[in-house]
N, C-alpha and C positions, 0 to 999 in steps of 0.2 A: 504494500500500500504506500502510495505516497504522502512523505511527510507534513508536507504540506496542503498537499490536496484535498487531505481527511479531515483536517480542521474546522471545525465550524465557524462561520463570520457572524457576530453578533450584530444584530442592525438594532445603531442605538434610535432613542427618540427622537423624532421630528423627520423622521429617514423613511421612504417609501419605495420599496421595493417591488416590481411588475414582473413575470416571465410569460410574457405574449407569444402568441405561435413565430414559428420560424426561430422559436430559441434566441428572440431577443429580449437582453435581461437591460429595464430600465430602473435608475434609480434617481430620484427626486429628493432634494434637501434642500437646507436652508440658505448654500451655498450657491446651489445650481440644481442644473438636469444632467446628468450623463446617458448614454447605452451603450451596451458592446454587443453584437451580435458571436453566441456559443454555438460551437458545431455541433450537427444534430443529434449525434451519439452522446455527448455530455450530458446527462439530465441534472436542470437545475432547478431547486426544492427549495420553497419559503414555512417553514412553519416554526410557531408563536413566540416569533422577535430570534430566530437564528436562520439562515441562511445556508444552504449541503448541497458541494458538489459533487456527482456521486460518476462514476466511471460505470462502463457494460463489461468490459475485461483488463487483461492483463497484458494485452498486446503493449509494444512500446510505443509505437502512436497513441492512445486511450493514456499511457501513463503519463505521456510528458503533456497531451493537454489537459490533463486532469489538473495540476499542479501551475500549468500559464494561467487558464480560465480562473482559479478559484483566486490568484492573486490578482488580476485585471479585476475581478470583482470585487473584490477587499480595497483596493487602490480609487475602485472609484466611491464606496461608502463611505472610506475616510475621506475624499477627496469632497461630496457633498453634503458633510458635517463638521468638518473641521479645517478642510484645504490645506494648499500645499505654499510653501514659502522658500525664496531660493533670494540666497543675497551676494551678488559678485562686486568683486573691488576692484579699482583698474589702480596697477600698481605702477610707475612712471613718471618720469617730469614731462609734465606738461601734457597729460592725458586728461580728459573732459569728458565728463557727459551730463547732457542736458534732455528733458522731453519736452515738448506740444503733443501734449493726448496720451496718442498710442504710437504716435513717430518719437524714436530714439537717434538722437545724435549725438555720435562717437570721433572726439579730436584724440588719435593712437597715433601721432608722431608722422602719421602720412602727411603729403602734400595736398591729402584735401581731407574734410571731415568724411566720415561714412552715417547714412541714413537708412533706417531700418524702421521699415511699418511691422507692429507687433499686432497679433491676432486683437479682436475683441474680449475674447475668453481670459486674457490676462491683464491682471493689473500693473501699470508699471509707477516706480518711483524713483527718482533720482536725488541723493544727497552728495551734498559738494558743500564741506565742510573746513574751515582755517588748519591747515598742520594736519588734515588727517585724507588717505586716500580717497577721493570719490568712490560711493556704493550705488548699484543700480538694484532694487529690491523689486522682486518681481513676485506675486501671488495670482493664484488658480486655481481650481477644483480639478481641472486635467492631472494628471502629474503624466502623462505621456508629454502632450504640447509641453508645459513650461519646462519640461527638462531638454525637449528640441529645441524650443528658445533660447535655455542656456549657452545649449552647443554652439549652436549659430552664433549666439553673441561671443564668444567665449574663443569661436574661430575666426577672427577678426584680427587678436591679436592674442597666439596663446603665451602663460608664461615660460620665459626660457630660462635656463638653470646657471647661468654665469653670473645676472647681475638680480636676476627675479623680477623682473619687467615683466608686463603684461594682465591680462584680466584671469583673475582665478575669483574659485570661492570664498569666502568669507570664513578665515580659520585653515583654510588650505594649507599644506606646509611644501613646498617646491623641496626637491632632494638639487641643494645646491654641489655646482662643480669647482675645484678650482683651477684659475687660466694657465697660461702657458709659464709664468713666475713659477708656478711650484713644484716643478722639476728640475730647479734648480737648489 
């Protein structure tokens, strides 16, 4: 059995759970809507405030999506009860970011700034504070999307390990290298 898979998800309060034909499982919160549509061999079961993914066999196909589905579905009940939070720093002199709305503007040392429209689904926040690295906070009930957000933003300019420039997470620790000096 998979360790995962078997676990029950508790749906807390305010959380509403559907599994409509075609095996699409929707969930409604205070946060949002999600759906993920489940392959039809998966059966998925709602009864009195927990939530069972349950497998047909033993095959390895049936295993590994017993254990994807039931977490896709876990990720999105946390996702519309309590959501997801992601906070990047842009580490460097003279790195910026600023937003309008859902448009993100990034000054990373290029010769021009870079502009990024972020979905609607996520919220975005930008602080740019005296002495301390600019942070972009970004929140969502996805936690698919805003971690593809991250990436994207995040591959603009990643940190590199000689001087630790660049945009990481918040708490991140870069595995620094040292230059050509210390072989000598």
């Amino acid at each position: 059995m998979s360790r995962i898979g078997k676990l029950p998800i508790s749906i807390p309060a305010g959380v509403i759970v559907t599994v409509g034909k075609d095996n699409l499982v929707t969930v409604k919160g205070p946060k949002g809507e999600l759906s993920q549509e489940v392959n039809p061999d998966i059966k998925v079961s709602v009864e009195d405030g927990t939530l069972s993914v349950v497998r047909p066999s033993d095959e390895k196909n049936h295993r590994s999506l017993h254990g994807l589905y039931r977490s896709l579905i876990s990720n999105m009940v946390v996702g519309v009860s309590e959501g997801y939070r992601k906070e990047l720093e842009l580490v460097g002199v003279g790195y910026r970011a600023s937003n309008n709305g859902q448009l993100l503007e990034l000054s990373l040392g290029f010769t021009h700034s870079i502009h990024m429209m972020l979905p609607t689904e996520v919220k975005l926040e930008t602080k740019s504070e005296r002495n301390k690295n600019p942070q972009i906070i970004l929140e969502s009930c996805d936690k698919q999307l805003i971690g593809q957000v991250c990436a994207k933003i995040r591959s603009f300019r990643k940190p590199e390990p000689y001087k630790g420039k660049g945009i990481r997470f918040v708490g991140e620790v870069i595995r620094r290298k040292s230059g050509k000096a210390a072989g000598k």
